[in-house]
C-alpha positions as YAML, in Angstrom:
chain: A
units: angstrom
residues:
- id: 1
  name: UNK
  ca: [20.16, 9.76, -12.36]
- id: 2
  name: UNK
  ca: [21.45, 11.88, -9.60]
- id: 3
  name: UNK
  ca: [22.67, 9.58, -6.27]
- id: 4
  name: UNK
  ca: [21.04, 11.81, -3.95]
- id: 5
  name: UNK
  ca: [17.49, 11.33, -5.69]
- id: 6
  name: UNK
  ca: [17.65, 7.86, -5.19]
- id: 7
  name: UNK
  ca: [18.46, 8.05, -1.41]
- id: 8
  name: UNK
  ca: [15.84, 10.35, -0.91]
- id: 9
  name: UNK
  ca: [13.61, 7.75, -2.55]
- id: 10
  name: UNK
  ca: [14.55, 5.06, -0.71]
- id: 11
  name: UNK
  ca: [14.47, 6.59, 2.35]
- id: 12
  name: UNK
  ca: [11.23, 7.57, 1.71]
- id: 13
  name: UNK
  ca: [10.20, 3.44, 0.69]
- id: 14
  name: UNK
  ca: [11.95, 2.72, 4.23]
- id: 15
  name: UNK
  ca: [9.40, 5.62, 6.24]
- id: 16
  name: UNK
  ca: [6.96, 4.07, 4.12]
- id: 17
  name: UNK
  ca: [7.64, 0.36, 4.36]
- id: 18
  name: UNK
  ca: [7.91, 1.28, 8.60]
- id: 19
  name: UNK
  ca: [4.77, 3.22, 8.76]
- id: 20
  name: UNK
  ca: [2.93, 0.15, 6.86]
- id: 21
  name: UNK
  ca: [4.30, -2.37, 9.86]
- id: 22
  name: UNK
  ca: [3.64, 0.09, 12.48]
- id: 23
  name: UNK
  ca: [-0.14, 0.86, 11.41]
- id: 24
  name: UNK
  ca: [-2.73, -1.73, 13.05]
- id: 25
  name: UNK
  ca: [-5.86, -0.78, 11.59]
- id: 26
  name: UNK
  ca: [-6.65, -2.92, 8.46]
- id: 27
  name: UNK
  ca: [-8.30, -0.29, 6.74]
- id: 28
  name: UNK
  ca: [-5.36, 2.57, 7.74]
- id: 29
  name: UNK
  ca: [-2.53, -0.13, 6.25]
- id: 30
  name: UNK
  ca: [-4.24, -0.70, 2.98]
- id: 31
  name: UNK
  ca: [-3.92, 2.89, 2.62]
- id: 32
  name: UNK
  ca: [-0.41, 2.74, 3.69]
- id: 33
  name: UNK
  ca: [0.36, 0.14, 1.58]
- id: 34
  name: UNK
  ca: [-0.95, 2.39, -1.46]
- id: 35
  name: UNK
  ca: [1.53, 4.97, -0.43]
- id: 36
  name: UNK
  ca: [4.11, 2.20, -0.45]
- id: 37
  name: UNK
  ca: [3.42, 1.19, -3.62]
- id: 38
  name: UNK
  ca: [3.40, 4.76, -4.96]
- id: 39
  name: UNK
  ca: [7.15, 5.34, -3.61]
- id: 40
  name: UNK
  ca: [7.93, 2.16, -4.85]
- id: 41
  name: UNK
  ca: [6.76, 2.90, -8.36]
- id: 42
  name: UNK
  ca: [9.09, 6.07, -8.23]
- id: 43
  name: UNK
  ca: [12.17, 4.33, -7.10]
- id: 44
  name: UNK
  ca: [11.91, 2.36, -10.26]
- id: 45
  name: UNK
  ca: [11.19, 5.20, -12.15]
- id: 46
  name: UNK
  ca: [14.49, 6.90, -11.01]
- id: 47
  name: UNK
  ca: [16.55, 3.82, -11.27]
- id: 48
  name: UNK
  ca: [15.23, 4.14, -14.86]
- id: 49
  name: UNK
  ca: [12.69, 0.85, -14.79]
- id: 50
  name: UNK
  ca: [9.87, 2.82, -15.85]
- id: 51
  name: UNK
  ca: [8.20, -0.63, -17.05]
- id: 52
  name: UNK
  ca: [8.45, -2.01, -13.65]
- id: 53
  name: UNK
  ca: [7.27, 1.71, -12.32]
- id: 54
  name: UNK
  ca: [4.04, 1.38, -14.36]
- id: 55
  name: UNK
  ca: [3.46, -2.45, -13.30]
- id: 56
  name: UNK
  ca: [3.70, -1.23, -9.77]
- id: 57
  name: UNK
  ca: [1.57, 1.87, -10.02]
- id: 58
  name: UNK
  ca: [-1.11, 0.04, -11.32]
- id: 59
  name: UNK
  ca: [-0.57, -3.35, -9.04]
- id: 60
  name: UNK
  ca: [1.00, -2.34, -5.75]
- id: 61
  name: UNK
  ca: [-0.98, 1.80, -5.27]
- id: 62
  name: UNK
  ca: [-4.27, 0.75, -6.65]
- id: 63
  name: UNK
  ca: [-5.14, -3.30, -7.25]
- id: 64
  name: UNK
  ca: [-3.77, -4.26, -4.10]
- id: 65
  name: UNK
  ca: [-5.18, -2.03, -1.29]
- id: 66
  name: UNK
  ca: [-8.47, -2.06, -3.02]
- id: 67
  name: UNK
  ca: [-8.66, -6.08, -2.52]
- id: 68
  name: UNK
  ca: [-7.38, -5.45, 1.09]
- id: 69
  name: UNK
  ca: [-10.00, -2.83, 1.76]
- id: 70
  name: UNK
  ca: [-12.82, -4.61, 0.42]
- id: 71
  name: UNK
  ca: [-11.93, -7.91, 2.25]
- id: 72
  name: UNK
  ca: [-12.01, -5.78, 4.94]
- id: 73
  name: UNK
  ca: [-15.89, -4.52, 4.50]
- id: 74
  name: UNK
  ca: [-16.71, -8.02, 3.62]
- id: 75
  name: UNK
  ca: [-14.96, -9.14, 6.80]
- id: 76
  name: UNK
  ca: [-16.54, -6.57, 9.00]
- id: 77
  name: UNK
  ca: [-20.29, -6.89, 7.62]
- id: 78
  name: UNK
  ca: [-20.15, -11.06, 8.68]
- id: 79
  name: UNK
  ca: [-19.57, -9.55, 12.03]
- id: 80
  name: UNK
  ca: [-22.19, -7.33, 12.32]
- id: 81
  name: UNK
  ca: [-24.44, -9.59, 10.66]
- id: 82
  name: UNK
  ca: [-23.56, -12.52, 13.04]
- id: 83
  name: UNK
  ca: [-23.85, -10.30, 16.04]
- id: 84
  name: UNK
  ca: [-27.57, -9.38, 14.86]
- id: 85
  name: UNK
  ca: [-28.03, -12.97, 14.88]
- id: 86
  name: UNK
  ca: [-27.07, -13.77, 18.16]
- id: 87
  name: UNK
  ca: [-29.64, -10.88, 19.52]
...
């Protein structure tokens, strides 16, 4: 593969990786972190590790912020439930 693809990929895993960090909403960084995943999947694509690209794809863009994001409803319904409580 051409050298300048990959740098352009992995500058765009670093803007990713940075934005991810950066973001403090829960909900926002699971989102984030599908992006990641989804630039991560084609850096190993272009480095020719399409195995790895799939296994990434499927883990890292989709499996992964979908836990995070329902954690996160779960999380925020206990608090809105115990706050009904306490009324």
């Amino acid at each position: 593969m051409d050298d300048p693809l990959i740098v352009v990929v992995l500058l765009l895993v670093a803007a990713a990786a940075t934005a991810a960090v950066a973001v403090r909403d829960p909900v926002r960084q699971a989102l984030v972190l599908a992006v990641l995943g989804v630039c991560l999947a084609l850096l190993f694509t272009v480095t020719q590790a399409p195995d790895v690209g799939l296994s990434q794809l499927a883990v890292g863009s989709a499996v992964t912020p979908l836990l995070i994001m329902l954690s996160v409803r779960k999380v925020r319904r206990r608090q809105q439930d115990g706050k009904e409580k306490e009324r």
